[in-house]
C-alpha positions as CSV (number, residue, x, y, z in Angstrom):
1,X,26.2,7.5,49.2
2,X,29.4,7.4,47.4
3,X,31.7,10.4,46.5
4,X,30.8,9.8,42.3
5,X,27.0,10.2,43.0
6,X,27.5,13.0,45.7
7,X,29.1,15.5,43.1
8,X,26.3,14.3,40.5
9,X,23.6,14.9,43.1
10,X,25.7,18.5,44.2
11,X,25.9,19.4,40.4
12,X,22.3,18.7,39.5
13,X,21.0,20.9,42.5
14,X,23.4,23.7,42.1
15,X,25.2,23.4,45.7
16,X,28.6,24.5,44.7
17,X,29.7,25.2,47.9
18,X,29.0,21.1,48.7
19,X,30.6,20.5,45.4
20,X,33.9,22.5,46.7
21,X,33.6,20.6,50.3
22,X,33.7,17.4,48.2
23,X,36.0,18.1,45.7
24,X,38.8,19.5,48.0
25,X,42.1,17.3,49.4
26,X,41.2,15.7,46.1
27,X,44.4,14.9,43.6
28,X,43.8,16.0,40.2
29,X,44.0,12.8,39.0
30,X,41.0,11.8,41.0
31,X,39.3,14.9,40.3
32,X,39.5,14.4,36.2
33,X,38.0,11.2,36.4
34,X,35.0,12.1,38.9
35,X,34.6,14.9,36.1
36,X,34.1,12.5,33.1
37,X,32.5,9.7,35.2
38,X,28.8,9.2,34.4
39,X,25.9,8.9,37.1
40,X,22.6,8.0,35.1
41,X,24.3,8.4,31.8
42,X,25.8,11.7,32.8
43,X,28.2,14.0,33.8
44,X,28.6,16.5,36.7
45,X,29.1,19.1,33.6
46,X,25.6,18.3,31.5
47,X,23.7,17.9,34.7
48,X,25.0,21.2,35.8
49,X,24.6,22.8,32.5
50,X,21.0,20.9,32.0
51,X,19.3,23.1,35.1
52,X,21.4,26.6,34.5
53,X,23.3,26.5,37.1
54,X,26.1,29.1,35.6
55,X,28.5,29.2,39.1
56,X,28.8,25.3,39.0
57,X,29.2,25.3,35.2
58,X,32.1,27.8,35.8
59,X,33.6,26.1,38.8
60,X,33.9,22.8,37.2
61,X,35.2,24.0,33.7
62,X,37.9,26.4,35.4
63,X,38.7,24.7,38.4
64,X,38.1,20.7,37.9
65,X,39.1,20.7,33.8
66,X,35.9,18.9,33.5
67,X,35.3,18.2,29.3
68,X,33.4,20.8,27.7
69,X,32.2,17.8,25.0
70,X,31.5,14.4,26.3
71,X,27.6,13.9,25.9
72,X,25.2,11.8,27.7
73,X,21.9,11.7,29.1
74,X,19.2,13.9,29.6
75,X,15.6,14.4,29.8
76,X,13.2,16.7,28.5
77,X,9.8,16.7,28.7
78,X,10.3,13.0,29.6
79,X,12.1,11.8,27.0
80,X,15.7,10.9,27.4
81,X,18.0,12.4,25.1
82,X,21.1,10.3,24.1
83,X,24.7,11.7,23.3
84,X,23.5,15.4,24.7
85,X,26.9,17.7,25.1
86,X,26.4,20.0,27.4
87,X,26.2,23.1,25.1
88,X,22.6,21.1,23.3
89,X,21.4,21.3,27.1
90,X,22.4,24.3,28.2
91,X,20.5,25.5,25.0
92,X,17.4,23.3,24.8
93,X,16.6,24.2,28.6
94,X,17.3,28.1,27.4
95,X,19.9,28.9,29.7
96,X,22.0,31.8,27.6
97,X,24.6,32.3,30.2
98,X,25.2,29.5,30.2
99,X,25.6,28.8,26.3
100,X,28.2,31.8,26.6
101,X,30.5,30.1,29.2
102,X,30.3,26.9,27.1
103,X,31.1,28.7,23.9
104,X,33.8,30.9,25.5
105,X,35.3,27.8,27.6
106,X,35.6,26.0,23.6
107,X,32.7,23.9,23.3
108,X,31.7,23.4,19.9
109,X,28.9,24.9,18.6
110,X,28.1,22.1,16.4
111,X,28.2,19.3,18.1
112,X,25.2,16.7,18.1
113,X,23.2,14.4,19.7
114,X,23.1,10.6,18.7
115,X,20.4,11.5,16.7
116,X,22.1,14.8,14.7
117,X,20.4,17.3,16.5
118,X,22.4,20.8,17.2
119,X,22.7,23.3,19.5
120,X,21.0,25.5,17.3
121,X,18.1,22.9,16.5
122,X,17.2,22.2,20.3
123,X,17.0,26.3,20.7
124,X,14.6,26.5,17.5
125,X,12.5,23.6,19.1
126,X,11.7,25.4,22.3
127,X,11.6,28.7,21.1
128,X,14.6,30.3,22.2
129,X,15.0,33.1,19.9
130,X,17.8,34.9,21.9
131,X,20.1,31.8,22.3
132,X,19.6,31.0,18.5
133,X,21.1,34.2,17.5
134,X,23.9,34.1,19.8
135,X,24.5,30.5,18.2
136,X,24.1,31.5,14.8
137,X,26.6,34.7,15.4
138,X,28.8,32.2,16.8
139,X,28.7,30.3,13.4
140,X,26.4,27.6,13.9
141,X,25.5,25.9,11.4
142,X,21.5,26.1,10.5
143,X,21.1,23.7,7.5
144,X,22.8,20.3,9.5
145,X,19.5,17.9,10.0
146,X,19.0,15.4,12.1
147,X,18.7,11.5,11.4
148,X,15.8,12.4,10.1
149,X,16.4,15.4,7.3
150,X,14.4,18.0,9.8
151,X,16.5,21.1,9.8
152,X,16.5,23.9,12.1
153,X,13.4,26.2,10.0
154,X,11.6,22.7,9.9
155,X,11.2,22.4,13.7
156,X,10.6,26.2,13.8
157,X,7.7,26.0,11.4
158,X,6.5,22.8,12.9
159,X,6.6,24.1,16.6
160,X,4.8,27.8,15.2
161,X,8.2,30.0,16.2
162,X,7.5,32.3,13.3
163,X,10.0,34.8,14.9
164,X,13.4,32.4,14.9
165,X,11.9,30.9,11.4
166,X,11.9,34.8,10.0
167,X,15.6,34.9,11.4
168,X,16.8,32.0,9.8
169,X,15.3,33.0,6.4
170,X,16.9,36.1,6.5
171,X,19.8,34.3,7.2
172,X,19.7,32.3,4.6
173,X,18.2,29.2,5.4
174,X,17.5,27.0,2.7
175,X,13.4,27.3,2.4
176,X,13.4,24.6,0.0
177,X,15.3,22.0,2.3
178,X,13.8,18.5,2.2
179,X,14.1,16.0,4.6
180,X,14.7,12.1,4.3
181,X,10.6,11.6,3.5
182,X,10.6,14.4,1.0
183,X,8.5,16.8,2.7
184,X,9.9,20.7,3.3
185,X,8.9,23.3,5.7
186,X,5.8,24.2,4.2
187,X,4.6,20.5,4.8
188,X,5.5,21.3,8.7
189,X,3.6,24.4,8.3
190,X,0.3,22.7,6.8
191,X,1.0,19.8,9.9
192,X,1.3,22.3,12.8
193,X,-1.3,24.9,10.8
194,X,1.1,27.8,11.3
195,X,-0.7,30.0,8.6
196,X,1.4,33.2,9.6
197,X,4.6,31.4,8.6
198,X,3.1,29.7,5.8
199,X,2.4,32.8,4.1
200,X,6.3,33.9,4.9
201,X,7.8,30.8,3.8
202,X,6.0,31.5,0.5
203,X,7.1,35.1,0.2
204,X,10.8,33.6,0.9
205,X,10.4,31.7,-2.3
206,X,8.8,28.2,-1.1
207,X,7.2,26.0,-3.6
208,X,4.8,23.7,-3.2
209,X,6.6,20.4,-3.5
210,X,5.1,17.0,-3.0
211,X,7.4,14.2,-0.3
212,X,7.7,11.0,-0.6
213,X,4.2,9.8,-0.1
214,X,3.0,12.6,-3.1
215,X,1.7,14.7,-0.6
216,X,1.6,18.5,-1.2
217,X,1.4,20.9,1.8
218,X,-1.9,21.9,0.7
219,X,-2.8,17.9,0.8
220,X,-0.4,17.7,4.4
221,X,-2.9,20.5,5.2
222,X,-6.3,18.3,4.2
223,X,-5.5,15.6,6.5
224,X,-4.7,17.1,9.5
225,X,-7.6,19.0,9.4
226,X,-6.5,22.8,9.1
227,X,-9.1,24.3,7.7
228,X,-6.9,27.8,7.7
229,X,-4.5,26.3,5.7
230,X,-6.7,24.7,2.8
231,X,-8.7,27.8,2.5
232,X,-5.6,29.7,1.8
233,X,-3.8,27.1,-0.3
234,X,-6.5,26.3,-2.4
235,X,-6.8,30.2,-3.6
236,X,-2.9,30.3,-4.1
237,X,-1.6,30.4,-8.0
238,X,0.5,27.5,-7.6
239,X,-2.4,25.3,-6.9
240,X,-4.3,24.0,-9.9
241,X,-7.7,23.1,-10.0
242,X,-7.9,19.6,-9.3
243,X,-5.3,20.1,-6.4
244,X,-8.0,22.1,-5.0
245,X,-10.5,19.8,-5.5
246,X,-8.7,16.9,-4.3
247,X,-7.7,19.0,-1.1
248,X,-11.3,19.7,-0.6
249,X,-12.4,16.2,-0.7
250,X,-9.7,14.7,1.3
251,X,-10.5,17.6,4.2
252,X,-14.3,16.2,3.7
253,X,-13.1,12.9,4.8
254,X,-11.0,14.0,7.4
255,X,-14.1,15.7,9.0
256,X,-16.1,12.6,9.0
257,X,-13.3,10.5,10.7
258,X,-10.8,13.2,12.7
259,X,-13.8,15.8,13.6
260,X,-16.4,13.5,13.3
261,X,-18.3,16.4,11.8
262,X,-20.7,15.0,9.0
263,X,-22.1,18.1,8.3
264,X,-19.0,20.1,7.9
265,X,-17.6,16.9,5.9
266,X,-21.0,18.0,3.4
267,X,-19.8,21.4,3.3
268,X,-16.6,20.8,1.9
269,X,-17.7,18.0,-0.3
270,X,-20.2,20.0,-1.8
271,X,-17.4,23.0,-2.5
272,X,-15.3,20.0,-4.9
273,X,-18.6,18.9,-6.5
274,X,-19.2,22.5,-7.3
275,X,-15.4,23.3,-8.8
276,X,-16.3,19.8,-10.4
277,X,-19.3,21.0,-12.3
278,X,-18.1,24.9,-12.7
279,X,-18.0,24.2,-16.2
280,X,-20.9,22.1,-17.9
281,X,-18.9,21.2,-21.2
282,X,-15.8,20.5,-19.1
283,X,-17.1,18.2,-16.1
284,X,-13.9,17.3,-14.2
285,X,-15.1,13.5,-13.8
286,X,-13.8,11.2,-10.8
287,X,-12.5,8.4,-12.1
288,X,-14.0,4.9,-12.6
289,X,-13.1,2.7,-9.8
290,X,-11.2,-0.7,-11.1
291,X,-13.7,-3.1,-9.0
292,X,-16.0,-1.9,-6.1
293,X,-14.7,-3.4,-3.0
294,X,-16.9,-5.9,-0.2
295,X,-14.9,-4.4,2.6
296,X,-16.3,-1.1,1.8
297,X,-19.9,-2.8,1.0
298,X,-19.4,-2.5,-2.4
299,X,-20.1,1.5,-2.0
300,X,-19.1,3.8,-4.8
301,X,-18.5,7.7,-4.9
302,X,-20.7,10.4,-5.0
303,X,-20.3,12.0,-8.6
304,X,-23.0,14.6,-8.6
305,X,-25.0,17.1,-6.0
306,X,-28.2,15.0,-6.2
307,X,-26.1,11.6,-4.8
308,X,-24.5,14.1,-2.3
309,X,-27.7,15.6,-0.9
310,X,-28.4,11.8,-0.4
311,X,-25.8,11.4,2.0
312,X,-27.3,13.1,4.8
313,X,-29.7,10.5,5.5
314,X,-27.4,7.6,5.9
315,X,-24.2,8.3,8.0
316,X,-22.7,5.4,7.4
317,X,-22.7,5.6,3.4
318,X,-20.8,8.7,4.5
319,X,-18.2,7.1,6.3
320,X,-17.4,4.6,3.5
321,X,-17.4,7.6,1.2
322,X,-14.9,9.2,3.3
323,X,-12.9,5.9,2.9
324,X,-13.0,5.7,-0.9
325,X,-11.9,9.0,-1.1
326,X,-8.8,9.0,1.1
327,X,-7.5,5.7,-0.8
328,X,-7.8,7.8,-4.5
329,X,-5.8,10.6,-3.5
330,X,-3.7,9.7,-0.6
331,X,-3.4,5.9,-2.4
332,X,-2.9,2.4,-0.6
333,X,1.0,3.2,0.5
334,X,0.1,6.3,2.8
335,X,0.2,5.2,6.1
336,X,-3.4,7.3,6.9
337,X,-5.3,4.9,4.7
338,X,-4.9,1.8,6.3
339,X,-5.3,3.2,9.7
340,X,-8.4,5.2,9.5
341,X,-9.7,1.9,7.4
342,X,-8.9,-0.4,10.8
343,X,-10.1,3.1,12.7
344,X,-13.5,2.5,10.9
345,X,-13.3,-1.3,11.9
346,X,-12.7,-0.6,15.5
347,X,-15.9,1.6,15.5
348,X,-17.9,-1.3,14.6
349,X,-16.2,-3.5,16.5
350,X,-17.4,-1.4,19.5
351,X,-21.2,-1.4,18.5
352,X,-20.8,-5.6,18.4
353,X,-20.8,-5.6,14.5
354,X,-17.6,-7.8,14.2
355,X,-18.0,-8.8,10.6
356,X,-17.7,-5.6,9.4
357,X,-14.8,-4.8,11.4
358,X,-13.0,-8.5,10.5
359,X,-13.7,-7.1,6.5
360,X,-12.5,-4.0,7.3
361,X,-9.7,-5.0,9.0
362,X,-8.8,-7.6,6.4
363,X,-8.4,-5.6,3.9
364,X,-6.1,-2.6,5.6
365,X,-4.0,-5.7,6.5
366,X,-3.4,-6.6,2.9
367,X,-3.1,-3.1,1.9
368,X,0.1,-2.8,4.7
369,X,1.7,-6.2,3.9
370,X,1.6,-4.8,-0.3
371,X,3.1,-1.8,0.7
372,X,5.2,-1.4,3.8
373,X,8.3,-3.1,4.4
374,X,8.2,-6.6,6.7
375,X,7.7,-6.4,10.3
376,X,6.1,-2.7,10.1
377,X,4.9,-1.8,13.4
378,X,1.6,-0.6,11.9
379,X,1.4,-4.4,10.7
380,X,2.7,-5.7,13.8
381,X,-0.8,-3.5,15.5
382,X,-3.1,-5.1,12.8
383,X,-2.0,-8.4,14.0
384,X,-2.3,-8.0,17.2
385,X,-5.9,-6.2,17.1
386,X,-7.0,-9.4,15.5
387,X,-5.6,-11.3,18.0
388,X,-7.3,-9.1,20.9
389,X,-10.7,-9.2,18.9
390,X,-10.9,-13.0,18.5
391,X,-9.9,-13.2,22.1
392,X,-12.9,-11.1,23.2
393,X,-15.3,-12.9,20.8
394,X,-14.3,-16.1,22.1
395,X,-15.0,-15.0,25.8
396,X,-18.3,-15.5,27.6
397,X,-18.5,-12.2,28.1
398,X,-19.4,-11.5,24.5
399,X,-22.4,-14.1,24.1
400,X,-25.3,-11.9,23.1
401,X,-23.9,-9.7,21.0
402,X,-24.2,-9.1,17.4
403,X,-21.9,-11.7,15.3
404,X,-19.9,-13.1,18.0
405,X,-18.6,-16.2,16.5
406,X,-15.3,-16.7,15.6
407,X,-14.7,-19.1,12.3
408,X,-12.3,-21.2,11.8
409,X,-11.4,-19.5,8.6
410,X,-11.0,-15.9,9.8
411,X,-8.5,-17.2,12.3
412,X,-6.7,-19.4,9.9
413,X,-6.4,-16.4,7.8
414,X,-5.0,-14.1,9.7
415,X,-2.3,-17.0,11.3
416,X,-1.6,-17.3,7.8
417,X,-1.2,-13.8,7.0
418,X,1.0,-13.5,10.1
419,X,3.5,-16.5,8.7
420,X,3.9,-14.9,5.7
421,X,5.0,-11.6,7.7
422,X,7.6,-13.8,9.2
423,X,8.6,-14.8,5.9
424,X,8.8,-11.7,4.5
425,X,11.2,-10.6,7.4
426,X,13.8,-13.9,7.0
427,X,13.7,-13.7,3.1
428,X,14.5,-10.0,2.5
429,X,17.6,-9.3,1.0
430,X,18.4,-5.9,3.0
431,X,21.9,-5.4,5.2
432,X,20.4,-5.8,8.2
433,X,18.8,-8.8,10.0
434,X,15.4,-8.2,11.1
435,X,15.1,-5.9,14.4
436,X,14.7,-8.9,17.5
437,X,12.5,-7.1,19.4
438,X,9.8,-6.3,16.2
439,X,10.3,-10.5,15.1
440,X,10.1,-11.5,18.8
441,X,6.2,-9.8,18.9
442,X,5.7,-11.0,15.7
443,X,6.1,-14.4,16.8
444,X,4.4,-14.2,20.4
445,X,0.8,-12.3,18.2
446,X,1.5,-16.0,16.5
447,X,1.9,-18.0,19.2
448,X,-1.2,-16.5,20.5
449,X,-3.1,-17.3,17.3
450,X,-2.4,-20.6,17.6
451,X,-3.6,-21.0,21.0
452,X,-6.9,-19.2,19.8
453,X,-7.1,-21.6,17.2
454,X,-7.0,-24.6,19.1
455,X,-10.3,-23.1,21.2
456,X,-12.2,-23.2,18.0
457,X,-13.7,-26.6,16.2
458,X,-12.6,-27.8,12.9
459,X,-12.5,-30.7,10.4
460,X,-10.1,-33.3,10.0
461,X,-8.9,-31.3,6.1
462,X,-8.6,-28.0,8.4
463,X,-6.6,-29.7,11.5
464,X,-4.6,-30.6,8.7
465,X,-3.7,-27.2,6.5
466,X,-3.7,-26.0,10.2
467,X,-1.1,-27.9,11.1
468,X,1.1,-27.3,7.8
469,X,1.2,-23.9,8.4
470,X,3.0,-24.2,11.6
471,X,5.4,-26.5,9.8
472,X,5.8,-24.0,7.2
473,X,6.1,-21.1,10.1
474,X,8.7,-23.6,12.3
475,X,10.8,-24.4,8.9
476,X,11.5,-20.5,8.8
477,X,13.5,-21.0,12.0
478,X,13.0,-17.6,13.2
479,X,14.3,-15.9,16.4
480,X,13.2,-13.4,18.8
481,X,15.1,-11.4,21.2
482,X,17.8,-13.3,23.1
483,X,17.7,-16.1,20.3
484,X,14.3,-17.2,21.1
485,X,12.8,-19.9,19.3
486,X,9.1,-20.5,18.9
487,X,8.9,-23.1,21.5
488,X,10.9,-21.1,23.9
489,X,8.4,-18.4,23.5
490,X,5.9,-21.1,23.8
491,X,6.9,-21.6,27.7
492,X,7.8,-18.3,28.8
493,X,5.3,-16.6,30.8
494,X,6.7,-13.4,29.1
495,X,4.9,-14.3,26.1
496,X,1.4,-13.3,28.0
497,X,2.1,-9.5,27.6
498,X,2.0,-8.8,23.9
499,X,-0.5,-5.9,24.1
500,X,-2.9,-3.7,26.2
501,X,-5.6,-6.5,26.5
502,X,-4.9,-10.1,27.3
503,X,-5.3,-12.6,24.9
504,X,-4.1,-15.9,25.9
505,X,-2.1,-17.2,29.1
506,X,1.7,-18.5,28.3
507,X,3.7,-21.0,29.3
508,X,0.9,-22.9,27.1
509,X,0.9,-26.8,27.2
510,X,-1.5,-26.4,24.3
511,X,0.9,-24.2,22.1
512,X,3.5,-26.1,23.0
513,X,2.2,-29.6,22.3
514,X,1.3,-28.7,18.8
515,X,4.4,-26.8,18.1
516,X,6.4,-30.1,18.7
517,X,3.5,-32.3,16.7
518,X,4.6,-29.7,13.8
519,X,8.3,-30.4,14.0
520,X,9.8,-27.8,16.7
521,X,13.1,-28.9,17.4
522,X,12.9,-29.8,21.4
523,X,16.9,-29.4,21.8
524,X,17.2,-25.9,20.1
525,X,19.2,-23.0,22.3
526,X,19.0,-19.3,23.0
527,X,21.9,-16.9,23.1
528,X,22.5,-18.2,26.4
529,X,22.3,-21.5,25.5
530,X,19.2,-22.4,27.4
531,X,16.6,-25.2,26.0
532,X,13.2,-24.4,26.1
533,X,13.3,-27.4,28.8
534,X,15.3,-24.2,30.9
535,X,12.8,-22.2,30.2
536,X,10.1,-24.4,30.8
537,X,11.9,-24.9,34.9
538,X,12.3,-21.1,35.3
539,X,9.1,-20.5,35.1
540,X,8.2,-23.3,37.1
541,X,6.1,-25.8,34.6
542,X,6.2,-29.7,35.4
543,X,3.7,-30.7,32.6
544,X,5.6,-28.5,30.4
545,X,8.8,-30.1,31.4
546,X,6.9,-33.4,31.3
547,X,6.0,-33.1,27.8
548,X,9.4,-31.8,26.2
549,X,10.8,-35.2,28.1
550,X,8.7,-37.2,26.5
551,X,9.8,-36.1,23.1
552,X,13.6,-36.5,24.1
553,X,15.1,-33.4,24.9
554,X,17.8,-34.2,28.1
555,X,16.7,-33.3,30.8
556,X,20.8,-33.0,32.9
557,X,21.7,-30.6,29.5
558,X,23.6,-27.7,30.6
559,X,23.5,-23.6,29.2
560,X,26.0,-21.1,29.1
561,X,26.2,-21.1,32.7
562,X,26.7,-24.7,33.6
563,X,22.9,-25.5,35.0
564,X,20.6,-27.7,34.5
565,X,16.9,-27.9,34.2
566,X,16.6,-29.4,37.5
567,X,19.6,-26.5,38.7
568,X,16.6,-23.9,37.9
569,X,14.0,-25.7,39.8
570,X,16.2,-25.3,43.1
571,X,13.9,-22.8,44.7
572,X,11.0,-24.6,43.4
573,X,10.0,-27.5,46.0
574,X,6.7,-28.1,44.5
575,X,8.4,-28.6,40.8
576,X,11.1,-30.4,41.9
577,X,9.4,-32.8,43.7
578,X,7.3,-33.8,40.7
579,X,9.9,-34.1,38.3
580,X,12.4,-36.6,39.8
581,X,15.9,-36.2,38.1
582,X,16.3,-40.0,38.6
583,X,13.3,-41.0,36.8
584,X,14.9,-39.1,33.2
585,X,18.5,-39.8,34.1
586,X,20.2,-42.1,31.5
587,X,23.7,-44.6,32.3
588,X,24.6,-42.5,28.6
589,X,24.0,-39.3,30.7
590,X,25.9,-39.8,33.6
591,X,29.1,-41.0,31.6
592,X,28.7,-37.9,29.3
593,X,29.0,-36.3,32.9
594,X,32.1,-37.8,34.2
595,X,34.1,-36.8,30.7
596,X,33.1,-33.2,31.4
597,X,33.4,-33.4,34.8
598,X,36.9,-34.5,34.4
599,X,37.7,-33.1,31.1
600,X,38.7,-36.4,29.4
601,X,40.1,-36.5,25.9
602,X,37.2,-37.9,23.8
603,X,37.0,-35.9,20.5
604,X,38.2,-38.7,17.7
605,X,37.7,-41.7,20.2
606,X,34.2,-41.7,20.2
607,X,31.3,-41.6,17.5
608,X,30.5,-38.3,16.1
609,X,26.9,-38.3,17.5
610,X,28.2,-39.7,20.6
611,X,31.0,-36.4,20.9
612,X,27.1,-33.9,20.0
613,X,26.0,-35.9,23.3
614,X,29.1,-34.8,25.1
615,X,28.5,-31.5,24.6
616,X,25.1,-30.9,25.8
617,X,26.4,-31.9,29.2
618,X,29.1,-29.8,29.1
């Protein structure tokens, strides 16, 4: 073990007098850099500071200089916090000494995380009411939020401290403070169903604001399912009466698909019917719907206590009456609607009725690609849930059950629903470039829907819109993670693991055979300048290799690190002795060769397209 990692190890575990045995005939010189080196993303200092360990937070500020600020890494809870001084740890774990030597040694009682987070927030989070008030008398700061807008009373209402939220009101935290999505500490409140602080926050002056989704707490409150909450809120003189009704309706449907609860679903429906009919000359009317919808079976609401009673005899007009409701009042762009939509899919799905699940899931996918921006990770799941459920209806394993086969058209239509996603993603004007990593699973839930496709019969006129819409999907030219083009993706074994469940088996000679029918370019490069051919030899694929020769790429091209193909297939004997080098090696190649290999002058003597040929040999 070396000396760095020893005084990490000896800091972490609170052995000062080790610490001192390692530390001393040390020159200071040496001694300040072991203090600011980093073992696992962090210093002697925050690992020290991390576990409480106040003698060895002492030792090393007062006797090794060791810097009271640098951050790094540290984990709670499992999570790995990023940028953490050693004051956020020291006061996240709940170690006050050790706050106060921090704080008296000059740390700054400010100071963040990578994501914003204080001192003073990481207390509030786990409760720490005694090292928040030192912090605050030390002039922390209680309305800094995070990335995301949370302040310090949010994560105290969230988390149901109602002591340190009553400090910071009195305090004067902001009550009203909203975050980045809109929503206030009430909203936490109704989240978390802290009713005790609820009723504080309100006596501090909270009002019942909506966020960015037009969710009021009492709403917040509905869809998580606290009843405590609702029945409070809904009696409180800010809330008008068709807030109430709307909150009882929308906790009806969260009973029938959270709680699972049709009876108690009844009961609260039967509450907004009532307020609904309170007064016969002023009947507060649901409204009409535009156009009933197939994915729902065409089912409309309940609008009086007759059609309600009715419900209790068939469960499953319920459930779609739950699903009308939560579209009107929470409305397409909440994120709850689509996924207890594809929720109600997946049940059916489960009792082998797949065409009610494929409807159902159709239509949550349109609803995310109208309203959530391009590459969403909720539609990135839609996708892929498709994917897994045409994989499983193709199987043997599911002959026999209800609706098992898979049409040509319900895979076509979701490969072209995932193309468009694709195209969304390259065409939108924002500052950044689409995220790699969300593009790159994008493109392998593709990939795999193509290589579903290809399992299922078609005619000539479908082979061929087929077959355009890879064209259309290839002309897009996207890239995945380390510049990956569809056909490298195509013949990376990687491209197996998309999801929990597996789907299709990659490298694919299938995928990759039609991707190069559609017009893949055989010769494009990663970031490392590596052909798919490369890739094809790494992961040890002759036919594959075999197939992108025979549409031209070169097989003695080099990457970024001067190998070949055939460099790659070293450790492969069974590879390399089916593809023989000789057999693809042209008199044009091996002259390209000899001008790299002896760095001859050739740019302006020779063609244009001969000097391109040049350099994949290079």
């Amino acid at each position: 073990m070396d000396l760095k990692t020893a005084v990490f190890n000896a800091a972490r575990d609170g052995k000062l007098r080790l610490l001192q045995k390692l530390l001393e005939n040390k020159d200071g010189h040496e001694v300040t850099k072991l203090m600011g080196d980093k073992t696992n993303g962090a210093t002697p200092l925050l690992m020290a500071s991390r576990y409480g360990h106040l003698d060895l937070v002492e030792y090393l500020l007062e006797c090794c200089s060791a810097p009271v600020e640098v951050g790094g890494s540290v984990n709670f809870d499992g999570e790995t916090i990023e940028g953490a001084p050693p004051l956020w740890a020291a006061s996240a774990a709940g170690h006050l000494k050790v706050v106060q030597s921090l704080l008296g040694h000059g740390a700054s009682v400010n100071s963040t995380t990578l994501t914003n987070s204080t001192p003073l927030r990481a207390a509030c989070f786990d409760g720490h009411l005694d090292i928040v008030k030192y912090l605050v008398e030390h002039k922390a700061d209680l309305e800094v939020a995070n990335r995301h807008g949370h302040t310090c009373l949010m994560i105290s209402c969230y988390k149901g401290h109602k002591e340190i939220a009553q400090y910071l009101l009195e305090r004067g935290a902001d009550v009203n403070r909203k975050s980045v999505k809109g929503n206030t500490a009430l909203h936490d409140c109704a989240e978390s169903g802290s009713l005790e602080i609820m009723r504080m926050l309100l006596q501090f002056g909270a009002s019942m604001e909506q966020d960015g989704y037009g969710m009021t707490p009492l709403l917040s409150a509905s869809v998580t399912g606290h009843t405590n909450i609702v029945d409070d809120l809904t009696m409180h003189q800010q809330t008008s009466p068709t807030e109430r009704i709307d909150a009882l309706e929308l906790l009806g449907a969260t009973f029938v698909d959270k709680k699972r609860d049709l009876l108690g679903a009844l009961k609260y429906w039967k509450r907004a019917m009532d307020l609904r009919h309170l007064d016969s000359h002023c009947i507060v009317c649901k409204p009409e719907p535009k156009q009933l919808i197939m994915a729902y079976d065409y089912a409309r609401e309940v609008t009086n206590g007759e059609e309600l009673d009715g419900l209790i005899s068939d469960p499953d007009e319920m459930r779609m009456q739950a699903l009308l409701i939560r579209e009107r009042i929470l409305g397409p762009q909440h994120p709850d609607t689509s996924y207890y939509i594809r929720y109600r899919g997946a049940v059916y799905a489960d009792s082998g009725n797949f065409e009610r699940c494929i409807n159902l899931w159709k239509y949550a996918l349109d609803m995310q690609q109208s309203n959530l921006d391009p590459l969403s990770p909720m539609t990135a799941s839609s996708l892929l849930s498709f994917a897994e459920l045409f994989s499983f209806m193709l199987q043997d394993r599911a002959k026999g059950l209800l609706g098992t086969s898979v049409s040509f058209e319900d895979l076509m239509g979701i490969l072209s629903k995932s193309v468009l996603e694709i195209e969304r993603a390259v065409k939108q004007n924002g500052p950044m470039p689409p995220d790699p990593a969300q593009l790159s699973k994008a493109l392998s839930i593709i990939l795999h829907l193509i290589c579903l496709l290809e399992k299922v019969p078609c005619t000539a006129e479908q082979d061929h819109f087929k077959k355009e819409t890879i064209y259309k999907f290839l002309k897009l030219q996207p890239c995945g993670k380390n510049g990956y083009s569809p056909l490298h993706l195509a013949v990376d074994r990687n491209t197996t693991c998309v999801g929990r469940y597996p789907v299709c088996k990659f490298p694919s000679l299938t995928v990759a055979s039609i991707l190069l029918e559609c017009g893949a370019d055989v010769d494009c490069r990663d970031e490392d300048d590596n052909s798919p051919l490369h890739i094809a030899a790494s992961n040890g694929h002759p036919d594959i290799m075999n197939l992108l020769i025979s549409c031209g790429t070169h097989f003695d091209s080099t990457n970024a690190f001067q190998q070949t193909a055939c460099d790659l297939l070293d450790e492969k004997e069974l590879s390399r002795n089916i593809i023989q080098p000789i057999n693809h090696t042209t008199l044009q190649c091996l002259a390209a060769r000899a001008i790299v290999k002896h760095s001859l002058s050739y740019r302006g003597n020779i063609p244009e397209k001969l000097e391109a040929f040049v350099l994949l040999h290079r």
